[in-house]
N, CA, C and O atoms as a GROMACS GRO file, in nm:
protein
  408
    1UNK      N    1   9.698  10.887 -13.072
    1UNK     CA    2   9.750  10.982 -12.977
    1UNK      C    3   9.894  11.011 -13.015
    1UNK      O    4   9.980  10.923 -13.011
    2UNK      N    5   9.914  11.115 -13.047
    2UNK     CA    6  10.038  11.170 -13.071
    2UNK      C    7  10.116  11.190 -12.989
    2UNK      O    8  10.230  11.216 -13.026
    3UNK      N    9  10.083  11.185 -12.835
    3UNK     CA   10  10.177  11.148 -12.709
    3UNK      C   11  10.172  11.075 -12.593
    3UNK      O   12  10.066  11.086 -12.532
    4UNK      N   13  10.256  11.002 -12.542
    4UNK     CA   14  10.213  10.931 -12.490
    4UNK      C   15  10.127  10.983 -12.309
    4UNK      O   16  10.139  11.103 -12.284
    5UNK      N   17  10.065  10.912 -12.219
    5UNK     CA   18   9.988  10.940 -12.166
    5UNK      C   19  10.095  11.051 -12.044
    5UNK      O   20  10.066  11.165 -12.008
    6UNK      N   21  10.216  10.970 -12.005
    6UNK     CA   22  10.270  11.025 -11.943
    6UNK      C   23  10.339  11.200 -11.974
    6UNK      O   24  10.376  11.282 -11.890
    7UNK      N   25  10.337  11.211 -12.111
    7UNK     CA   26  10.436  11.322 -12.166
    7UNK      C   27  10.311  11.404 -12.132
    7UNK      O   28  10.319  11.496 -12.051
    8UNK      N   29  10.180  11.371 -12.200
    8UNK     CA   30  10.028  11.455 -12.128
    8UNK      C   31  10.010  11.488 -12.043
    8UNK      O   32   9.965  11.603 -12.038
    9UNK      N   33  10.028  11.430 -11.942
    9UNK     CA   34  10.042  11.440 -11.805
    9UNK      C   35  10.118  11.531 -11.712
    9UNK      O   36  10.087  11.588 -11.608
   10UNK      N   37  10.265  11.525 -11.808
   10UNK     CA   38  10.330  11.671 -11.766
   10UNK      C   39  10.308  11.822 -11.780
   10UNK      O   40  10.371  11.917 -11.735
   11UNK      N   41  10.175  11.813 -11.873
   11UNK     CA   42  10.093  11.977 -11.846
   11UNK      C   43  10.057  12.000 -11.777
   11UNK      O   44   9.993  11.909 -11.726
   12UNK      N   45  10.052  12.134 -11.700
   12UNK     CA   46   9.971  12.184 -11.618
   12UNK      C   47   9.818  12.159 -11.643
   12UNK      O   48   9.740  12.138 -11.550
   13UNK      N   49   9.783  12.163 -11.765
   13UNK     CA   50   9.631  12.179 -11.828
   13UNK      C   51   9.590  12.027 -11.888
   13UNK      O   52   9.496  12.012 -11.967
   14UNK      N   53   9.669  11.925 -11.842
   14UNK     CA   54   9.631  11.802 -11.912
   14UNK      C   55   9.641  11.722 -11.754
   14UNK      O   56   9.662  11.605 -11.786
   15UNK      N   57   9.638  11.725 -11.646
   15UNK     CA   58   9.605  11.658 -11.560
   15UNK      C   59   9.528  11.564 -11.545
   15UNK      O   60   9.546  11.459 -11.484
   16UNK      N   61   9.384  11.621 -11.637
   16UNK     CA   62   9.320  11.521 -11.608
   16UNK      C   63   9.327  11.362 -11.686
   16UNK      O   64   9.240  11.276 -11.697
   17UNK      N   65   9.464  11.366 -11.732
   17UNK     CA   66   9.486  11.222 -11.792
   17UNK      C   67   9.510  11.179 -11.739
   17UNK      O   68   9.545  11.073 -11.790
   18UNK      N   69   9.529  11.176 -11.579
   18UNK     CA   70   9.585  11.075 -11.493
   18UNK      C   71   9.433  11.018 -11.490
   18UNK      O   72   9.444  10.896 -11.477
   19UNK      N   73   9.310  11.052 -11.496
   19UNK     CA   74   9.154  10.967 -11.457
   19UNK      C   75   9.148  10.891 -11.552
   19UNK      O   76   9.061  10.806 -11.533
   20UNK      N   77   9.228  10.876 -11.696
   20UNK     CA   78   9.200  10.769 -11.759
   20UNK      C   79   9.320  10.656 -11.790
   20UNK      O   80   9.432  10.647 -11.740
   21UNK      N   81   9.269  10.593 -11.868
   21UNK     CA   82   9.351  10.458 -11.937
   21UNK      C   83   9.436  10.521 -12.046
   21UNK      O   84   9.407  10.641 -12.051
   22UNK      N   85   9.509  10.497 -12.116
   22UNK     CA   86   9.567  10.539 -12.261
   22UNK      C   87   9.465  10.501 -12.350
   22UNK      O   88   9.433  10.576 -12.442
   23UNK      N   89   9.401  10.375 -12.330
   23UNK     CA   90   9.337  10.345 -12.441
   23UNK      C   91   9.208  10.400 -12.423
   23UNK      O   92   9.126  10.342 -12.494
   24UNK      N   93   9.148  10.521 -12.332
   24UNK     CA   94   9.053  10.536 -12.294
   24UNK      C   95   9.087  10.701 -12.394
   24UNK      O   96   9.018  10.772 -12.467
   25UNK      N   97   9.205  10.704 -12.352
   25UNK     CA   98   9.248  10.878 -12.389
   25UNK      C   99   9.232  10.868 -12.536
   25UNK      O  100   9.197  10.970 -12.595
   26UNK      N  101   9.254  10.755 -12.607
   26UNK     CA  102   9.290  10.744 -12.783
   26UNK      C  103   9.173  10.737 -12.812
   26UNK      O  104   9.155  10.755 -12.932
   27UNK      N  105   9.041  10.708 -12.729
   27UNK     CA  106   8.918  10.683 -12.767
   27UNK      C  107   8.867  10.845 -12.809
   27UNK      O  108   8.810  10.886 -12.910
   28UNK      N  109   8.910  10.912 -12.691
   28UNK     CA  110   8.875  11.071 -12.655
   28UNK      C  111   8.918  11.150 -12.787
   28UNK      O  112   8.872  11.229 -12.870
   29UNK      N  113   9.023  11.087 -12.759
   29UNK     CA  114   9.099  11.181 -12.946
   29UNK      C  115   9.042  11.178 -13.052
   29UNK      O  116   9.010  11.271 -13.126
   30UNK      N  117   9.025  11.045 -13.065
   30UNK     CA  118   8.982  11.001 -13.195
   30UNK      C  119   8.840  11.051 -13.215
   30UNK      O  120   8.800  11.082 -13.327
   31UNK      N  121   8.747  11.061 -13.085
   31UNK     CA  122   8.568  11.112 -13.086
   31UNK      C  123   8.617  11.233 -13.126
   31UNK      O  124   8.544  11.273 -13.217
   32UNK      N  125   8.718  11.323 -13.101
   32UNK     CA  126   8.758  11.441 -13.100
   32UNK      C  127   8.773  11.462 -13.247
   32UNK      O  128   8.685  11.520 -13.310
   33UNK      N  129   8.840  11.433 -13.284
   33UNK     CA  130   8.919  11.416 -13.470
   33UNK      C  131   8.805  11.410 -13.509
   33UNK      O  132   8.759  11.521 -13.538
   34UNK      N  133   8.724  11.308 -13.524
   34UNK     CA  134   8.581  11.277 -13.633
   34UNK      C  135   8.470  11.354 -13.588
   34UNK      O  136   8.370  11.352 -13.659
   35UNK      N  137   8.470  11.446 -13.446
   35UNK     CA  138   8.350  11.524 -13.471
   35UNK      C  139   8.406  11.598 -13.535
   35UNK      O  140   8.372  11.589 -13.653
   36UNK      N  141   8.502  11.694 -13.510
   36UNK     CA  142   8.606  11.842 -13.644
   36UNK      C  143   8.523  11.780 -13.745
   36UNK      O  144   8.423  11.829 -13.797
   37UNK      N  145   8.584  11.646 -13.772
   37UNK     CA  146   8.586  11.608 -13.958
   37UNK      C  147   8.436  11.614 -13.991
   37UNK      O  148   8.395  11.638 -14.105
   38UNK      N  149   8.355  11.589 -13.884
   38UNK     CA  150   8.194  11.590 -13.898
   38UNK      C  151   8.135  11.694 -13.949
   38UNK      O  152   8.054  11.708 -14.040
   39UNK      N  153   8.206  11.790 -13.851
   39UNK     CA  154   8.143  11.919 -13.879
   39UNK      C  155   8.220  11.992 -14.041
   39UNK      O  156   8.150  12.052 -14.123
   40UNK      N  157   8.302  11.980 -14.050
   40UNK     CA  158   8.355  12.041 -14.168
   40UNK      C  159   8.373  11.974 -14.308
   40UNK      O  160   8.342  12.045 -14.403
   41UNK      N  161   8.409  11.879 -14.327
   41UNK     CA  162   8.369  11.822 -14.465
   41UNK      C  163   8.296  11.762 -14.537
   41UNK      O  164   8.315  11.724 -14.652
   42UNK      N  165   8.145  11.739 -14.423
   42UNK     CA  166   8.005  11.718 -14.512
   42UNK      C  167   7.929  11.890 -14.581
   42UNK      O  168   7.828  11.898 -14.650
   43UNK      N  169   8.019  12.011 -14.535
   43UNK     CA  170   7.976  12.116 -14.579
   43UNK      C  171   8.087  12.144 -14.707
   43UNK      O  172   8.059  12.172 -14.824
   44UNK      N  173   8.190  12.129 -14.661
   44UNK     CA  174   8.315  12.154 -14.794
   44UNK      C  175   8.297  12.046 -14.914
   44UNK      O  176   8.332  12.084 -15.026
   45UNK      N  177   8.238  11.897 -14.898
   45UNK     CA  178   8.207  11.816 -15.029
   45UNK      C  179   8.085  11.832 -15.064
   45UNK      O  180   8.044  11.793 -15.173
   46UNK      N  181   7.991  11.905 -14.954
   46UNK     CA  182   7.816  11.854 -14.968
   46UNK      C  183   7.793  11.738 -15.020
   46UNK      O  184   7.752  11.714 -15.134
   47UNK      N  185   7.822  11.662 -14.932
   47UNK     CA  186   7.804  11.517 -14.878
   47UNK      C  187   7.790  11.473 -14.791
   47UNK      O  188   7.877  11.474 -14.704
   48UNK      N  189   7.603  11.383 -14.767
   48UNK     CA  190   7.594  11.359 -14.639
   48UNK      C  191   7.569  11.443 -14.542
   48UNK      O  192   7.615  11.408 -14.433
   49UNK      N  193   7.497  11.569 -14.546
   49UNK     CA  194   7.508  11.685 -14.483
   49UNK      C  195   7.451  11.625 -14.349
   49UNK      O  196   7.493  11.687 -14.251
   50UNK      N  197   7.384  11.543 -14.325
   50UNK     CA  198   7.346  11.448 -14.189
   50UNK      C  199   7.447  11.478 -14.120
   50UNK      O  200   7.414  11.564 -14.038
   51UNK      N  201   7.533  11.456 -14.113
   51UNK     CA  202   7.660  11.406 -14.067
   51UNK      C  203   7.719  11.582 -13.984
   51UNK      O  204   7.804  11.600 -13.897
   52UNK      N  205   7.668  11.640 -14.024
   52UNK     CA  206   7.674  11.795 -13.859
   52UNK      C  207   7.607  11.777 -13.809
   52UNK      O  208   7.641  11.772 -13.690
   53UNK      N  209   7.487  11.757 -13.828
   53UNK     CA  210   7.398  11.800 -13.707
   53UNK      C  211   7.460  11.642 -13.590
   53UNK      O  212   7.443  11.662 -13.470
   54UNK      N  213   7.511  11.530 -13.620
   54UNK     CA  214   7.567  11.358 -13.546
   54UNK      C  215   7.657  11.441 -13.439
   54UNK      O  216   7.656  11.473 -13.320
   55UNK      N  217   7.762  11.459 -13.593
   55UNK     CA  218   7.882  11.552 -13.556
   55UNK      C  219   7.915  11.638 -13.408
   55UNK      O  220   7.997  11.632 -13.317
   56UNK      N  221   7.792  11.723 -13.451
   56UNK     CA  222   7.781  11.798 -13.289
   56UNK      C  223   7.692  11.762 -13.187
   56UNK      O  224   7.681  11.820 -13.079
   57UNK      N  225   7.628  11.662 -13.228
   57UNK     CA  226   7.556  11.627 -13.103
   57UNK      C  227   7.670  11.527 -13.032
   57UNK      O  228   7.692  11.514 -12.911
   58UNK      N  229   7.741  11.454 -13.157
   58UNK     CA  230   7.842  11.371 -13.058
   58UNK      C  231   8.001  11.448 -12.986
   58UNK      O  232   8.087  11.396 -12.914
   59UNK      N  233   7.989  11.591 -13.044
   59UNK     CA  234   8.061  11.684 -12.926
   59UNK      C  235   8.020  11.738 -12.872
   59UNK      O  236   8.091  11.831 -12.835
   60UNK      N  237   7.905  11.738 -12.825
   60UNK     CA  238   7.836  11.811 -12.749
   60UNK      C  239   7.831  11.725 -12.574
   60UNK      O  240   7.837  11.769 -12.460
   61UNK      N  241   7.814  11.567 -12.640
   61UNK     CA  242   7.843  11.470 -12.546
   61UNK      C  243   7.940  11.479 -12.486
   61UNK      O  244   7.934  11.508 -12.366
   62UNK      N  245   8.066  11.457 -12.548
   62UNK     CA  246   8.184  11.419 -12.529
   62UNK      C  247   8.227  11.598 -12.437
   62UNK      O  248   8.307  11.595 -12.344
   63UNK      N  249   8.174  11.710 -12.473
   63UNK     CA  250   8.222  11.840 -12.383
   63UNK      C  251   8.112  11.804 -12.224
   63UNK      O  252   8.144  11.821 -12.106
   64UNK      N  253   8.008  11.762 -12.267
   64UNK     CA  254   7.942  11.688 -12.099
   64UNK      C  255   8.021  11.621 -12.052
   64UNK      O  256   8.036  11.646 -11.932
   65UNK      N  257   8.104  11.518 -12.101
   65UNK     CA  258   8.196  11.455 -12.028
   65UNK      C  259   8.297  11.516 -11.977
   65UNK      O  260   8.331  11.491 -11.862
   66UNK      N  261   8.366  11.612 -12.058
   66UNK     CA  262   8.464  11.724 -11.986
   66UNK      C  263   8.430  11.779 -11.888
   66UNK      O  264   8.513  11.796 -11.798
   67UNK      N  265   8.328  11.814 -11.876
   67UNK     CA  266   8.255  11.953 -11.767
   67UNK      C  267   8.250  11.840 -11.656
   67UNK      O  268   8.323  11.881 -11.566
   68UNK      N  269   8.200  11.722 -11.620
   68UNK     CA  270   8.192  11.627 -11.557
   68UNK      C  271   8.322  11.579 -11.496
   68UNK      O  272   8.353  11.547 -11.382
   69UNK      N  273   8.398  11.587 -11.634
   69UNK     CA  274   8.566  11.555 -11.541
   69UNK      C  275   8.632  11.703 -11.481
   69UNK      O  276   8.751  11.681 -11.457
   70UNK      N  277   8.613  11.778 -11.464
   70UNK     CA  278   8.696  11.897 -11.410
   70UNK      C  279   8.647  11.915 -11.316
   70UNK      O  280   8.699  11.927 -11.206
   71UNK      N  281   8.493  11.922 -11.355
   71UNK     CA  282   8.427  11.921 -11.188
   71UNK      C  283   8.433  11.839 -11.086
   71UNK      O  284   8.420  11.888 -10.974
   72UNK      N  285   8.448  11.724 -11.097
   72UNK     CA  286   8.507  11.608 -11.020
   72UNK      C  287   8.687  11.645 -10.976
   72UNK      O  288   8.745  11.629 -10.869
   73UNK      N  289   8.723  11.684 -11.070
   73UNK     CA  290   8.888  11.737 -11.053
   73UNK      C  291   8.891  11.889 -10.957
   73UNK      O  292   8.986  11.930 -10.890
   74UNK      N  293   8.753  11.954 -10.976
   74UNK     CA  294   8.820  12.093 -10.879
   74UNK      C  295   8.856  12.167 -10.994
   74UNK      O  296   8.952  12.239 -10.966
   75UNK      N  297   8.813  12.183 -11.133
   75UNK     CA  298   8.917  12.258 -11.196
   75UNK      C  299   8.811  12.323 -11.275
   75UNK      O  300   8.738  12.283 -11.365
   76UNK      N  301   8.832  12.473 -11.195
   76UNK     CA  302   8.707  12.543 -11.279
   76UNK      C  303   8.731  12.644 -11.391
   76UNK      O  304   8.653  12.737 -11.413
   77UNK      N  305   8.835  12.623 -11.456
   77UNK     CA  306   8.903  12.746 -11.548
   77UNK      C  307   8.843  12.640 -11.680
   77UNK      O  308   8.760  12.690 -11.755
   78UNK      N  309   8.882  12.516 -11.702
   78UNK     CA  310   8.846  12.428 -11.826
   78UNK      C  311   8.705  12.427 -11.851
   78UNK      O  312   8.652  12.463 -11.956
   79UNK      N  313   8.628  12.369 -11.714
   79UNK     CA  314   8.474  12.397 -11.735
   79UNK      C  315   8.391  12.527 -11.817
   79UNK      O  316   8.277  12.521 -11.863
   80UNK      N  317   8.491  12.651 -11.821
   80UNK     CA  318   8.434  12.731 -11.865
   80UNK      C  319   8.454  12.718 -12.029
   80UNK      O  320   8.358  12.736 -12.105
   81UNK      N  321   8.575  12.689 -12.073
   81UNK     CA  322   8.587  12.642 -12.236
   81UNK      C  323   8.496  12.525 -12.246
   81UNK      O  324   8.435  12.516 -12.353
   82UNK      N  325   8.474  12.424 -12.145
   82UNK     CA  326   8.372  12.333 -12.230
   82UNK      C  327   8.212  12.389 -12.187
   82UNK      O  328   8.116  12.340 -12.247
   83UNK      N  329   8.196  12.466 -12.110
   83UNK     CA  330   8.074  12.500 -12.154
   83UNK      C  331   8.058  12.604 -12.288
   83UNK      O  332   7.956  12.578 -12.352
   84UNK      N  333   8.117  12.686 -12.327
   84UNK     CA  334   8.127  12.762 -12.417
   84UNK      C  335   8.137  12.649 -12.555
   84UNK      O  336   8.063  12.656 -12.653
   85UNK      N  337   8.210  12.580 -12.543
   85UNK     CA  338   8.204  12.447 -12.665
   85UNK      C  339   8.091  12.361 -12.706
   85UNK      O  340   8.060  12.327 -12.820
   86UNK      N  341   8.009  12.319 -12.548
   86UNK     CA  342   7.924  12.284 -12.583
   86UNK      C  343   7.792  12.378 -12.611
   86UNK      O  344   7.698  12.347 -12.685
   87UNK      N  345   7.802  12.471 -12.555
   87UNK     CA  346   7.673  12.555 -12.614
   87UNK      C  347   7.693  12.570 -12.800
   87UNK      O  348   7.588  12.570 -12.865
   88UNK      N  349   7.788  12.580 -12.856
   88UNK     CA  350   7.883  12.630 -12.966
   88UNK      C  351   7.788  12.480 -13.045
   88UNK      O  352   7.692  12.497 -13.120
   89UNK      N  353   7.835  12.362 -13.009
   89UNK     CA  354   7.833  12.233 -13.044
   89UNK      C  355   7.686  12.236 -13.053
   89UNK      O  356   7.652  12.207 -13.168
   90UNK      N  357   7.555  12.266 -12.953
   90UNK     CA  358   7.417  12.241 -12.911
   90UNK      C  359   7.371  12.363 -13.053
   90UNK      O  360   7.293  12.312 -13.133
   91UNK      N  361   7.401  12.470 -13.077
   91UNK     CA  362   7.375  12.546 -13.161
   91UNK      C  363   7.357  12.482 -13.280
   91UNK      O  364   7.250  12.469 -13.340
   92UNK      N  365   7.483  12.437 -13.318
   92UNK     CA  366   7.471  12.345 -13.452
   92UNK      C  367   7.365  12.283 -13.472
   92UNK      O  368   7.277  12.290 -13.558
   93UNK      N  369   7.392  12.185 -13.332
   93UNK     CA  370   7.291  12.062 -13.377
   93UNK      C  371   7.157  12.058 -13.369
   93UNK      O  372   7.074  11.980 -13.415
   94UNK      N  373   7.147  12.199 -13.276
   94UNK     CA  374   6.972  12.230 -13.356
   94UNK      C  375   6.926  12.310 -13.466
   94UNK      O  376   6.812  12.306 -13.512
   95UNK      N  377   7.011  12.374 -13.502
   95UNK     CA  378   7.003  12.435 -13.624
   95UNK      C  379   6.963  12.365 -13.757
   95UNK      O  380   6.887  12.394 -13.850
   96UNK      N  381   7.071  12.232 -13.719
   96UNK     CA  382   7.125  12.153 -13.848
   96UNK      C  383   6.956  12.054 -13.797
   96UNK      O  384   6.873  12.068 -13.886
   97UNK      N  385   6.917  11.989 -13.707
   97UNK     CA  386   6.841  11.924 -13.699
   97UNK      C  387   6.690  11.951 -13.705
   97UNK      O  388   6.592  11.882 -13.735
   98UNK      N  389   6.706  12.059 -13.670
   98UNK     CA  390   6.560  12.192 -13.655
   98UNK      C  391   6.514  12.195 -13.829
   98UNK      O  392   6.581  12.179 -13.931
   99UNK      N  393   6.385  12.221 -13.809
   99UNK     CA  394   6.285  12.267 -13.872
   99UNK      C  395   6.319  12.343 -13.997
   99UNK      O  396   6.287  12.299 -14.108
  100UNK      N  397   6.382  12.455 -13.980
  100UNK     CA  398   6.487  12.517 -14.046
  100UNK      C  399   6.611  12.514 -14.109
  100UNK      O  400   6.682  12.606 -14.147
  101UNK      N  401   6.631  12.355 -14.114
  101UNK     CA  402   6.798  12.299 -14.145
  101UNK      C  403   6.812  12.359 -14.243
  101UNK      O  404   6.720  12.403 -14.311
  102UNK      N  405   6.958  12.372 -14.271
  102UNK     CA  406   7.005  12.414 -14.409
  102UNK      C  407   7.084  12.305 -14.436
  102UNK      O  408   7.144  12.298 -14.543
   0.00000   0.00000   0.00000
């Protein structure tokens, strides 16, 4: 985490770090960082191409958990970026997992 929980906290749009731990938030980041890396450099080395279709199923999770925390928070402007993320994320991972993978 590149800041600490409190400096997060002073966004308008990061509120909801007060519902977690720090070490709960570095967990969030970090699922965050390695799905990106999931999705993009088993296609840029073609290596492991497994590793999108994980990729977005494990952001696809992690945006259920968002939609789950805002809605619990009252905050319906974010819910709409994580549903748009996770539909984005669910695309992939049936694509990549489907019948049709490339």
């Amino acid at each position: 985490m590149s800041q600490s929980k409190a400096k997060l906290g002073e966004n308008p749009n990061m509120k909801w770090t007060e519902d977690f731990s720090a070490g709960m938030l570095k967990v969030i980041g970090a699922a965050e960082v390695l799905g990106a890396l999931g999705l993009i450099l088993p296609g840029a080395f073609d290596v492991a191409p497994v590793l999108v279709p994980v990729a977005a199923t494990g952001l696809a999770v992690l945006m259920l958990g968002a939609i789950v925390t805002h809605a619990r928070r009252k905050e319906p402007q974010p819910i709409v970026i994580n549903v748009v993320l996770l539909i984005l994320a669910l695309v992939v991972a049936i694509f990549r997992f489907g019948p049709n993978s490339f």
